[in-house]
C-alpha positions as CSV (number, residue, x, y, z in Angstrom):
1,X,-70.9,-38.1,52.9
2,X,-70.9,-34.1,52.9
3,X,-66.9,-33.1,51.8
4,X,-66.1,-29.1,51.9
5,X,-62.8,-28.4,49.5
6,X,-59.9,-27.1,51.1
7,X,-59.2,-23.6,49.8
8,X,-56.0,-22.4,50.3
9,X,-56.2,-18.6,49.9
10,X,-57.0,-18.3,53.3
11,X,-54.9,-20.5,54.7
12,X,-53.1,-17.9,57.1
13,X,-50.5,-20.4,59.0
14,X,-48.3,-21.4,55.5
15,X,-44.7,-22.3,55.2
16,X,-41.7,-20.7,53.3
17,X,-43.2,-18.7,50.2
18,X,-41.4,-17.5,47.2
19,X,-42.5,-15.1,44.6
20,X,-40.6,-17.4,42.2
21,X,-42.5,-20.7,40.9
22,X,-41.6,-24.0,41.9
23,X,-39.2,-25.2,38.6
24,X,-37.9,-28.7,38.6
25,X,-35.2,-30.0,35.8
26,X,-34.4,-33.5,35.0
27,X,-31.1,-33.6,32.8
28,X,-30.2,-37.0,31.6
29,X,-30.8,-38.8,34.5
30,X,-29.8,-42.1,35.2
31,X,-30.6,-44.4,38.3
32,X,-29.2,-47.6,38.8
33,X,-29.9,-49.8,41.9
34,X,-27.7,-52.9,41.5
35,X,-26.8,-54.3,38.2
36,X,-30.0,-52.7,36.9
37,X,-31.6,-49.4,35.7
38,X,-34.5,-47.9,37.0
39,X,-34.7,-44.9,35.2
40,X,-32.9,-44.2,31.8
41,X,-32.2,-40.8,30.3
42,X,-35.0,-38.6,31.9
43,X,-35.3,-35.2,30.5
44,X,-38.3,-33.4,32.0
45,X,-39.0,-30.3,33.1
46,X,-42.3,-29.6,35.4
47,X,-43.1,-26.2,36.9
48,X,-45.9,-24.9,39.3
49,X,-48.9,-24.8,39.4
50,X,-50.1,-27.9,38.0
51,X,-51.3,-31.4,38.1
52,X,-48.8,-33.8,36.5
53,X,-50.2,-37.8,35.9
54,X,-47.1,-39.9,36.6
55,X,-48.8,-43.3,35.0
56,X,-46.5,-46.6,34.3
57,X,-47.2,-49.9,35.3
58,X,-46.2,-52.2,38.2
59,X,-41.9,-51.8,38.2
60,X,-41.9,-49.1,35.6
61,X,-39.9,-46.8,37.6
62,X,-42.4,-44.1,39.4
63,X,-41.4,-44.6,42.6
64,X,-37.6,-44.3,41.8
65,X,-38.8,-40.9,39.8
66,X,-40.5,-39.5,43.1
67,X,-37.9,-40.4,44.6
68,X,-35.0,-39.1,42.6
69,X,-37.0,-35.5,43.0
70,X,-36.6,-35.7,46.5
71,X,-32.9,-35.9,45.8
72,X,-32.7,-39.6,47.8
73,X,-30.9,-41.4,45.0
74,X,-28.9,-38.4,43.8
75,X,-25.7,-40.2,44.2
76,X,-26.8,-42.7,41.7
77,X,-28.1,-39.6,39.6
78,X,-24.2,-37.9,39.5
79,X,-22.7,-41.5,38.9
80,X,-24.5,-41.5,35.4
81,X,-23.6,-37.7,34.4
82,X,-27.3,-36.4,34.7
83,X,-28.4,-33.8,37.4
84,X,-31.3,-32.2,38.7
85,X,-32.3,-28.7,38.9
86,X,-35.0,-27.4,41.5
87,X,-35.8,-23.8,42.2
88,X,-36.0,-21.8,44.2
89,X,-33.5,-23.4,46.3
90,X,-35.5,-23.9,49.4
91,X,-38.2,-25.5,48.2
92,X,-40.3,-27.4,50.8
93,X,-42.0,-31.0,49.4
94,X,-44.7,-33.7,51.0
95,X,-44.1,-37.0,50.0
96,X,-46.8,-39.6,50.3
97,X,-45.8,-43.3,49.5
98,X,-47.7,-46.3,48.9
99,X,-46.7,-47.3,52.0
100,X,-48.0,-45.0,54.2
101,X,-45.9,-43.3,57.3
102,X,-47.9,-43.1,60.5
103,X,-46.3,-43.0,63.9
104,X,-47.2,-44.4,66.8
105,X,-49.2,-41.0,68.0
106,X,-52.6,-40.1,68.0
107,X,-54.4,-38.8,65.0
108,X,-54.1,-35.1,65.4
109,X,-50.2,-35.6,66.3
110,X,-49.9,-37.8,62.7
111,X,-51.6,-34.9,60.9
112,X,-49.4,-32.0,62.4
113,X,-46.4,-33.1,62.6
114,X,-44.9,-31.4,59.9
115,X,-46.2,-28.0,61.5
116,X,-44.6,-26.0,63.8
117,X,-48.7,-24.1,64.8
118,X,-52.1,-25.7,65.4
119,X,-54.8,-23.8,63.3
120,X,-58.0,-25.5,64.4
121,X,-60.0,-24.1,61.3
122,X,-57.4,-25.8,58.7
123,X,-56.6,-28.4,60.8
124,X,-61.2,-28.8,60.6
125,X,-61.6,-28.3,57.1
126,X,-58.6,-30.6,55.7
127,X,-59.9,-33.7,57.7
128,X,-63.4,-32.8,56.1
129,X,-61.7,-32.9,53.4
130,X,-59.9,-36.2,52.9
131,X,-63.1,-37.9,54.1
132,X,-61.5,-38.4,57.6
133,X,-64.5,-37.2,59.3
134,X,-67.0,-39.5,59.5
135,X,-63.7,-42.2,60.3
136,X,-63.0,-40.1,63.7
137,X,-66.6,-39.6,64.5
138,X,-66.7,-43.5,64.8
139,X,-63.8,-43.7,67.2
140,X,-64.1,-43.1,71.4
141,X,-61.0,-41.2,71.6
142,X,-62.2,-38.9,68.3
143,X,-58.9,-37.7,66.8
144,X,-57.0,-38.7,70.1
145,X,-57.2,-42.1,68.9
146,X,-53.7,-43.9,69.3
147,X,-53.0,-45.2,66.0
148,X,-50.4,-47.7,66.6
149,X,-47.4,-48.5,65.3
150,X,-47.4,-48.0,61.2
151,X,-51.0,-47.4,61.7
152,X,-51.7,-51.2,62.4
153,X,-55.2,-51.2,63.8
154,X,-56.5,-49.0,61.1
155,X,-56.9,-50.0,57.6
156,X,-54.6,-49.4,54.5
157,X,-57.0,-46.3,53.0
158,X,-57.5,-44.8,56.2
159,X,-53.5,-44.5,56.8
160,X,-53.1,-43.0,53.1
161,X,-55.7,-40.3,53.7
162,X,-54.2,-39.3,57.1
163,X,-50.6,-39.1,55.3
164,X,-52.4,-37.4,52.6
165,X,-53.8,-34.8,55.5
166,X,-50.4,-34.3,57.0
167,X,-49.3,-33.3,53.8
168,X,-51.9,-31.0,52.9
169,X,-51.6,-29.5,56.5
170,X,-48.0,-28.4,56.0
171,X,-48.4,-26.3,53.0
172,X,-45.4,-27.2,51.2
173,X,-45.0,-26.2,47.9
174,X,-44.4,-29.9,45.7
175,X,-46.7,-32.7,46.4
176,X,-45.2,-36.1,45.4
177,X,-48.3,-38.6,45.7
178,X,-46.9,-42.1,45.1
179,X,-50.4,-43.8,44.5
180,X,-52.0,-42.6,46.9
181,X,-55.7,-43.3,46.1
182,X,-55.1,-47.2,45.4
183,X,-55.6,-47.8,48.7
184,X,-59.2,-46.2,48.6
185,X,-62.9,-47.4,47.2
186,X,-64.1,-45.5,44.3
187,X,-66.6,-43.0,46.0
188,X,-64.2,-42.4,48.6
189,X,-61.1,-41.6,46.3
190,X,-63.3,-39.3,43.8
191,X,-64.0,-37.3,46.6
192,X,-60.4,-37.3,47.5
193,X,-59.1,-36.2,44.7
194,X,-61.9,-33.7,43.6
195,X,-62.0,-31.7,47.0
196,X,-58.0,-32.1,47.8
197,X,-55.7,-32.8,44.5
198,X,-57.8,-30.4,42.2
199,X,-57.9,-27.4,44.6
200,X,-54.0,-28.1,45.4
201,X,-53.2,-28.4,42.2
202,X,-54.4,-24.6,41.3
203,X,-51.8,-22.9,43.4
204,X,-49.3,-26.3,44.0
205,X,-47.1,-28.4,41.9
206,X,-48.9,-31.6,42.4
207,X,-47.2,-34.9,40.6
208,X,-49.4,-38.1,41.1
209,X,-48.1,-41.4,40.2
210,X,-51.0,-43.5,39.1
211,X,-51.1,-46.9,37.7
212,X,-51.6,-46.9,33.5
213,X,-55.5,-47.5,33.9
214,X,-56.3,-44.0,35.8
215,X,-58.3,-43.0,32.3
216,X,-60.4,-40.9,35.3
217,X,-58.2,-38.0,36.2
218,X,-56.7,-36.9,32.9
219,X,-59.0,-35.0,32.0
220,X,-58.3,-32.7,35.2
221,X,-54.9,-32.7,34.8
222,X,-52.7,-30.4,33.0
223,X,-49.7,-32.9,31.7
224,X,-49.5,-36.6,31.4
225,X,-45.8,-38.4,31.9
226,X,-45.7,-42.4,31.0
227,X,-43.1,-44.2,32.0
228,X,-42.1,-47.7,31.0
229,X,-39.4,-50.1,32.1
230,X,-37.5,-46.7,33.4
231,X,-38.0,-44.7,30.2
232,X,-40.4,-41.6,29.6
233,X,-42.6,-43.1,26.9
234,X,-45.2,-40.5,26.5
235,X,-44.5,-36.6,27.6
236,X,-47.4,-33.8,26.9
237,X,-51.0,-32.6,26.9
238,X,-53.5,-35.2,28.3
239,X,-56.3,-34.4,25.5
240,X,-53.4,-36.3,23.0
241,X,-53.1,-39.1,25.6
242,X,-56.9,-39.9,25.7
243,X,-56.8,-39.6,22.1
244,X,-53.5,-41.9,21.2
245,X,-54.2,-44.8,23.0
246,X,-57.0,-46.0,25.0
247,X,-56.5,-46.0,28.4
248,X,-59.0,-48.8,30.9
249,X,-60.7,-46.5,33.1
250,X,-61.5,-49.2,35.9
251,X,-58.9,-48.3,38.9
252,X,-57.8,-50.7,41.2
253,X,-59.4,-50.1,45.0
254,X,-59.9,-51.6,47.8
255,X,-62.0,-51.9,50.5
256,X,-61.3,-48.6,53.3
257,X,-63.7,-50.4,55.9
258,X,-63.0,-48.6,59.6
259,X,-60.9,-51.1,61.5
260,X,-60.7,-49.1,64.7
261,X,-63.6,-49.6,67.1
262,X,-62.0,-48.4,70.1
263,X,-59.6,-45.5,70.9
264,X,-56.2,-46.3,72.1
265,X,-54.6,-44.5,75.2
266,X,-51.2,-43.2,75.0
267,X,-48.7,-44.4,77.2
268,X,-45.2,-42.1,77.5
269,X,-43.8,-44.7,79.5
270,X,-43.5,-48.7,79.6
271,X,-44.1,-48.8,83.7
272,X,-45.6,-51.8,84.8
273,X,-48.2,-51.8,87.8
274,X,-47.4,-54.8,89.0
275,X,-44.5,-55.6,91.8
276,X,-42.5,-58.3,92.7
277,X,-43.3,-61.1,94.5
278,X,-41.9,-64.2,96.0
279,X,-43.0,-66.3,93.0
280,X,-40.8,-64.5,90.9
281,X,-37.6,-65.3,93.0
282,X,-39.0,-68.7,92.9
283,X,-39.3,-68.6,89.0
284,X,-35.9,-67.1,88.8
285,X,-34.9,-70.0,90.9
286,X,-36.6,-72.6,88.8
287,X,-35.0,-71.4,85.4
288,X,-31.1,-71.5,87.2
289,X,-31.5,-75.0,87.9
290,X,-32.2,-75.5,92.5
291,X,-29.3,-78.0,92.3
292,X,-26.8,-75.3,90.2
293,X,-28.1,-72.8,93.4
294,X,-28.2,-75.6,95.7
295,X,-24.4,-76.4,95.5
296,X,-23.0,-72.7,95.4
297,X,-24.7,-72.2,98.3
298,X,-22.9,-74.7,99.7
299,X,-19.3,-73.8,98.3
300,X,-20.3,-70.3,100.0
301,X,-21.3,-71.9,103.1
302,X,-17.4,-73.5,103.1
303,X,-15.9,-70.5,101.7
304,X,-16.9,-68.4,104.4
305,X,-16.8,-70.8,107.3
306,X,-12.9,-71.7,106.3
307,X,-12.2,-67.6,106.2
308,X,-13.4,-67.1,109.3
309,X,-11.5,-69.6,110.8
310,X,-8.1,-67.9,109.6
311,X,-9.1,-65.1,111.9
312,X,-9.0,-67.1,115.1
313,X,-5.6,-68.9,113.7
314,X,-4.6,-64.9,114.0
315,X,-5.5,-64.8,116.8
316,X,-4.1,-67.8,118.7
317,X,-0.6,-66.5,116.9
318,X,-1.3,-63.4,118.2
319,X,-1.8,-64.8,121.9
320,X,1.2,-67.3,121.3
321,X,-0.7,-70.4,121.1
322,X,1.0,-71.1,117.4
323,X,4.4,-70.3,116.7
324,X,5.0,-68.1,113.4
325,X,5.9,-71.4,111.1
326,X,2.6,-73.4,112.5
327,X,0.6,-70.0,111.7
328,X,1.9,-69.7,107.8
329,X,1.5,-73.5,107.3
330,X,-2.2,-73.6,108.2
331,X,-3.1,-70.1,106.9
332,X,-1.4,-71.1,103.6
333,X,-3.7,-74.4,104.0
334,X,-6.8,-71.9,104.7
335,X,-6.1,-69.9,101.8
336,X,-6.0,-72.8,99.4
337,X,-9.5,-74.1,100.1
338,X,-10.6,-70.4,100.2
339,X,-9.6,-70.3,96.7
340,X,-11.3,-73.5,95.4
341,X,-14.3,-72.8,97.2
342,X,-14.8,-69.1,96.0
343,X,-14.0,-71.1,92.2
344,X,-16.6,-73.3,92.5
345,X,-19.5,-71.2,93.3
346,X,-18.9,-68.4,91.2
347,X,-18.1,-71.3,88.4
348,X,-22.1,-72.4,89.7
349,X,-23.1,-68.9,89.6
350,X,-22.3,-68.1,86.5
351,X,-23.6,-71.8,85.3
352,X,-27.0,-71.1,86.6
353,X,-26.7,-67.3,85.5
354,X,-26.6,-69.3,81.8
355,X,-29.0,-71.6,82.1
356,X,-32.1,-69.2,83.8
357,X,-30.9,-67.1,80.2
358,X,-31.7,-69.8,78.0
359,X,-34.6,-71.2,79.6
360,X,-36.3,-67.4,80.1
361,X,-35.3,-66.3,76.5
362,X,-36.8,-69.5,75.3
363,X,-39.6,-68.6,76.8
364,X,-40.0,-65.0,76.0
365,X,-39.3,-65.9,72.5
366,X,-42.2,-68.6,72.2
367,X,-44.8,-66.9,73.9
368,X,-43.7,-63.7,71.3
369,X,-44.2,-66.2,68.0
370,X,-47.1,-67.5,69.3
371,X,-49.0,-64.1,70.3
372,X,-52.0,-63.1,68.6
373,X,-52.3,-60.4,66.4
374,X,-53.8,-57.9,69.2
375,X,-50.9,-58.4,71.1
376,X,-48.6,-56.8,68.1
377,X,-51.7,-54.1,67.9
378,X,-51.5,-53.0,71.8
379,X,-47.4,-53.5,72.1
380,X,-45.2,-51.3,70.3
381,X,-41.5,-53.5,68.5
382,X,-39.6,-50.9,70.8
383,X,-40.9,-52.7,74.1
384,X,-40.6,-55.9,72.7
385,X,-36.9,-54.6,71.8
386,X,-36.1,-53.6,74.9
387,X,-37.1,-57.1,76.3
388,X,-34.7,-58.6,74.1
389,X,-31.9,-56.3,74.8
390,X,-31.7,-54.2,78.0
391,X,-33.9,-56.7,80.0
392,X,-32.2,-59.5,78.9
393,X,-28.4,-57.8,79.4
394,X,-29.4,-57.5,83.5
395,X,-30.8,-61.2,83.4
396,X,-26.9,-62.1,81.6
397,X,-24.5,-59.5,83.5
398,X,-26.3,-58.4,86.5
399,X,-28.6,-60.7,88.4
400,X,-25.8,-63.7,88.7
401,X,-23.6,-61.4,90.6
402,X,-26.5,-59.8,92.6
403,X,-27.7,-63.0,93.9
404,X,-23.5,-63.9,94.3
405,X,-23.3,-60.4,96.3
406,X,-27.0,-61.4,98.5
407,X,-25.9,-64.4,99.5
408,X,-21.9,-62.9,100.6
409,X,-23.9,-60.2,102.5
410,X,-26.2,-62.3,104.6
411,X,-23.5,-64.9,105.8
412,X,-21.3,-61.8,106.2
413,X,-23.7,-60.4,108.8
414,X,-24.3,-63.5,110.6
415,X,-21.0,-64.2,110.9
416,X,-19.9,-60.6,111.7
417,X,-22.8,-60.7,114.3
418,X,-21.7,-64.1,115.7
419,X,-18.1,-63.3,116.1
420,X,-18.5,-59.8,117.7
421,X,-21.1,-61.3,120.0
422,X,-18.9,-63.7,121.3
423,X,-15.9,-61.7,121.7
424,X,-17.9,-58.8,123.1
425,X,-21.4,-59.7,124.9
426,X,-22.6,-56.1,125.5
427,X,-22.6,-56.0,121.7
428,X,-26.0,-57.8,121.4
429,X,-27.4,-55.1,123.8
430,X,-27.3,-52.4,120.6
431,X,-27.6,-55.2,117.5
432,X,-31.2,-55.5,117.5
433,X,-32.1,-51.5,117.3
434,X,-29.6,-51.3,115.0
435,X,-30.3,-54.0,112.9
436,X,-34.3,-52.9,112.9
437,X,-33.1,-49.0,111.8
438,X,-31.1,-51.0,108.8
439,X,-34.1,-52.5,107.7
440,X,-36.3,-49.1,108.1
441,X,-33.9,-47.6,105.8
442,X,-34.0,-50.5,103.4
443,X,-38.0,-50.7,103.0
444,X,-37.9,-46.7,102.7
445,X,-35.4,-47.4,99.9
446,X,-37.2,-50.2,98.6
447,X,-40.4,-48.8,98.1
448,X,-39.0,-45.7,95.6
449,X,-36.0,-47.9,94.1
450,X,-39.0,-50.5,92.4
451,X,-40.9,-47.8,91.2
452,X,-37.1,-45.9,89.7
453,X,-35.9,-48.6,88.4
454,X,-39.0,-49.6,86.3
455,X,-39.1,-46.2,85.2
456,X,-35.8,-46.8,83.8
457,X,-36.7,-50.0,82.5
458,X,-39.7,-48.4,80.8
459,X,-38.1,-45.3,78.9
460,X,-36.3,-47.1,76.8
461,X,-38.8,-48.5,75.3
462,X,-40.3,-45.1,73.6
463,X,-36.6,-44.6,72.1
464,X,-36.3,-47.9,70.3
465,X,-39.8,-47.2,68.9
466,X,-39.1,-43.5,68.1
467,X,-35.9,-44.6,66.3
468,X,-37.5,-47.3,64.2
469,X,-40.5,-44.9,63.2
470,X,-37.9,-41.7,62.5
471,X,-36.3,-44.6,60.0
472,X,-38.9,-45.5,58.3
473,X,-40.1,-41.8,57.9
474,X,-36.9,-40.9,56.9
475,X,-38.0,-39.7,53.5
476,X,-40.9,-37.9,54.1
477,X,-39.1,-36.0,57.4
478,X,-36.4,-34.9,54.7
479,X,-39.2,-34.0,52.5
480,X,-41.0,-32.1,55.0
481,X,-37.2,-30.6,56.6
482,X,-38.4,-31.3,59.8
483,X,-35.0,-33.1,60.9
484,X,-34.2,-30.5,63.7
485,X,-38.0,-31.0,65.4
486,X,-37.8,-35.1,65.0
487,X,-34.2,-34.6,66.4
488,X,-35.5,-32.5,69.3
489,X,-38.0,-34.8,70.4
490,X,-35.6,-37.8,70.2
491,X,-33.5,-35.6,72.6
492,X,-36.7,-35.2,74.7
493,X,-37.2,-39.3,75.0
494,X,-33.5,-39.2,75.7
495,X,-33.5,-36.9,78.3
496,X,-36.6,-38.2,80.2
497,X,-34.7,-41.3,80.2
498,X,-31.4,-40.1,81.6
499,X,-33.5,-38.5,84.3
500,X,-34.8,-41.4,85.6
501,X,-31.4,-43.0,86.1
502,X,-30.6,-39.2,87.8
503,X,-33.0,-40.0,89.9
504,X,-32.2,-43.5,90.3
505,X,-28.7,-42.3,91.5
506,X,-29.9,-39.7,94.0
507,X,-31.9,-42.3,95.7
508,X,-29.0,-44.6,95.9
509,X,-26.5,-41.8,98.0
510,X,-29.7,-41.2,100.1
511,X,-29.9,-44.8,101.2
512,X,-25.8,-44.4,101.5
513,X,-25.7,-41.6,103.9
514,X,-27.6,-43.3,105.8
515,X,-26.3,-46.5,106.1
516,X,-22.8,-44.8,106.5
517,X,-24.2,-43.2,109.4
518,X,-25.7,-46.3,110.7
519,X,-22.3,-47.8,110.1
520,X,-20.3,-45.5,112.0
521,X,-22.5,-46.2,115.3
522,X,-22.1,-50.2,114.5
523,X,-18.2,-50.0,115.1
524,X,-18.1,-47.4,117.8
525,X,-20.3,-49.5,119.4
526,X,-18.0,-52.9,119.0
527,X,-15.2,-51.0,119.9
528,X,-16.9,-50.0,123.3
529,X,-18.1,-53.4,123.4
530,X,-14.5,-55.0,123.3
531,X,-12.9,-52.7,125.6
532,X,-15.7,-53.5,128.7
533,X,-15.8,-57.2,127.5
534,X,-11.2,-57.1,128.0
535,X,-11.6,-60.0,125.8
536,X,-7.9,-61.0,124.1
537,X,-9.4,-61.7,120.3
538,X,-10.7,-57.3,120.4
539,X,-8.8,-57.6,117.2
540,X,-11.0,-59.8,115.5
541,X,-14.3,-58.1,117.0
542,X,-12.9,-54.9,115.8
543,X,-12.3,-56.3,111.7
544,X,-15.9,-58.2,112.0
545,X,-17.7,-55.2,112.8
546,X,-16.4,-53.8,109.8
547,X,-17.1,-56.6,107.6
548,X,-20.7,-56.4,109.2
549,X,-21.1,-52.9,107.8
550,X,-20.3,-53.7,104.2
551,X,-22.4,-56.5,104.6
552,X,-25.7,-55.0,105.4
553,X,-25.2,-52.0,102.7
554,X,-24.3,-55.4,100.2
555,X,-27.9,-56.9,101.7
556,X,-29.5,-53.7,101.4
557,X,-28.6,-52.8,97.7
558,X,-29.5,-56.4,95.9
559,X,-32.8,-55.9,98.1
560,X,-33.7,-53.4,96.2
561,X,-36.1,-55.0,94.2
């Protein structure tokens, strides 16, 4: 494999510069985590240019000392008295863990992300550099390839050396490598760190942390540090290293086969094609329990049978047919069974609403323990998140009360209808064109509230997994002092969701001036109908076709999809 070195005299796009070298000065420092100590009375002092060997074995405390640098256990450092000095004040450092930070983002967007400009010839000659190449010429999408979440369809040495690119992209000044060629083969991390850590090290402060048997690079560097259970047990010149003890020069590697055989697309949104059907009422249905449905419908059924029949006792007291004592007896009789009905079926409503949420999250949750590992590959945790939460918050709260409010609205308009036809005749002449011009608007409505409200659905999802990813980058974003750009974009997913519930709103008062226009003709046309039809219960006509209008905008709404 051909590898051109990265030579940063002509880099032209560079950050913040300084005359002044990059100084860094541990003073008796301290760190505890816990009960414990991970580093004990440090005194060092490292200055650019140079490459510094941070070597210590498994739990020695090199990762706490990177880490402490980047000023993320400082409160543990002023507990124990120490401090740290590092000049000039605003230095910019890359951190690369052992666990590498990719986001979920193609490969290009990984590798500038801590830079505000693309310049193509860099951005060409640094992937040349950290072997990368010949990894995107094997991939469809080339460097458009969607990695994934945490990089999980590529493997381990392939997500170090595009960390490693991000961070040689951004030009900082301190490069904290926290074993970063472990995760490569032999070949591959020679070339790595002879065509990317030797030239940054002539112009950068470069500090690799290295396991105790990396004999290979101390002769290229220019100090060795050892650390040992927390404390600095060798400080100074390589050449005395080599010579004081002898150091295994087998490193540790593993295999960097290329995992990815097939670019990803990216997806901004989680909008599903597919729409709804009759099978998933049915479903819905099925998970509730047909005999918890089954009997509210029945209490409803009652409910609003019983309440229309207080209207005609108003009327027959109205026409003198019941005195004023008979009236309040058997409305106060009404009223009571009213009261039990509506109790029972929202009590079954809210019964079944329980249920069809156990049974679905059951079943959301199995299917989830028992998916594959592709599944977690195409599927980013923030969908799967939203599943859990916002999905499963309109299965809990909303969808008992929309079915509650469907089934109120159809028996409202066939009762509405039924009364004001009998009271008034000519009424039916007008129903039918009015009820068709209802159900125009409502498919209209329909079509673009689906499509809305999925959008909705779907932009949450990019949030959750934006979040999680800005967490677990958290120290190299602070590193990098990109907070205000990964706070920006946040504010970008956040707005691009709170458009689509905009939008979801302005749809809504569309359907509603509508339907309030619709409703004004419905009882100006009753009221016509009553006066030609001189029928004594006008009254009753005149409240139904009222209740008729509420009723279709009720139908219309939990319609929407």
């Amino acid at each position: 494999m051909l590898l051109y070195k990265y030579n940063h005299s002509n880099d032209e796009e560079t950050g913040p510069k300084s005359n002044e070298a990059v100084k860094i000065q541990l003073n008796n420092v301290t760190v505890t985590r816990g009960n414990s100590s991970v580093l004990r009375n440090i005194n060092l002092k490292l200055q650019q240019p140079g490459l510094v060997l941070l070597l210590g074995d498994n739990a020695s405390g090199k990762t706490s000392f990177l880490l402490t640098i980047l000023n993320e256990l400082n409160s543990n450092v002023a507990q124990s008295g120490g401090n740290i000095f590092i000049s000039p004040r605003h230095t910019r450092t890359a951190y690369c863990g052992h666990d590498s930070w990719i986001m979920n983002a193609t490969v290009k967007e990984n590798i500038i992300v801590a830079s505000d400009n693309v310049n193509t010839s860099k951005y060409n000659d640094i992937v040349r550099s950290t072997a990368l190449l010949h990894d995107i010429n094997e991939w469809k999408e080339k460097d458009f390839t969607l990695l994934g979440e945490k990089g999980i369809n590529i493997s381990g040495g392939q997500r170090a050396r595009i960390a490693l690119a991000r961070a040689v992209y951004a030009d900082t000044d301190v490069y904290l490598l926290d074993n970063i060629l472990a995760a490569l083969d032999v070949i591959v991390s020679n070339d790595v760190f002879q065509n990317v850590i030797i030239p940054l090290s002539q112009t950068k402060l470069v500090i690799l942390a290295c396991n105790s048997n990396a004999s290979a690079w101390l002769p290229y560097s220019t100090r060795v540090v050892k650390l040992q259970n927390g404390e600095v047990v060798y400080d100074g010149e390589p050449d005395t290293m080599i010579q004081s003890e002898q150091v295994m020069s087998n490193q540790g590697s593993s295999n960097d086969a290329i995992s990815v055989t097939s670019g990803g697309k990216k997806h901004d949104n989680d909008v599903s094609e597919k729409t709804s059907t009759y099978a998933t009422y049915i479903d819905y249905m099925k998970a509730c329990g047909y005999i918890n449905l089954l009997l509210a419908i029945v209490c409803t059924l009652c409910s609003y049978g019983t309440s229309t029949y207080s209207d005609y006792l108003l009327s027959y007291w109205t026409a003198g047919v019941l005195t004023t004592s008979q009236y309040l007896f058997w409305y106060t009789i009404v009223a009571i069974i009213v009261i039990l009905f509506n109790t029972g079926r929202y009590l079954l409503y809210i019964l079944g609403g329980i249920t069809a949420s156990k049974n679905l999250h059951s079943r959301l949750l199995k299917s989830i323990l028992g998916a594959t590992i592709t599944f977690f590959n195409a599927v980013p945790s923030g969908r799967i998140t939203s599943r859990f939460s916002s999905d499963f918050n309109q299965i809990d709260n909303t969808i008992p009360s929309t079915i509650a409010s469907f089934v109120d609205a159809v028996l409202g308009i066939v009762t509405g209808v039924l009364v004001v036809i009998i009271n008034a005749p000519y009424y039916v002449i007008v129903i039918a064109p009015l009820t068709y011009q209802y159900l125009k608007v409502q498919k209209q409505y329909r079509n673009i509230s689906v499509v809305l409200k999925r959008m909705e659905s779907g932009s949450k999802s990019p949030l959750f997994s934006y979040f999680r990813e800005v967490v677990d980058g958290g120290v190299c974003i602070r590193g990098y002092q990109i907070e205000d750009k990964i706070t920006n974009k946040y504010y970008q997913l956040l707005d691009k969701s709170i458009q689509t519930r905009v939008n979801w709103d302005l749809a809504n008062r569309w359907m509603g001036i509508r339907l309030d226009l619709i409703g004004s003709i419905i009882v100006s046309t009753a009221a016509f109908a009553v006066v030609l039809s001189s029928n004594s219960s006008g009254s009753t006509a005149g409240t139904h076709s009222f209740s008729l209008i509420h009723s279709y905008i009720h139908l219309l709404r939990t319609l929407q999809g």
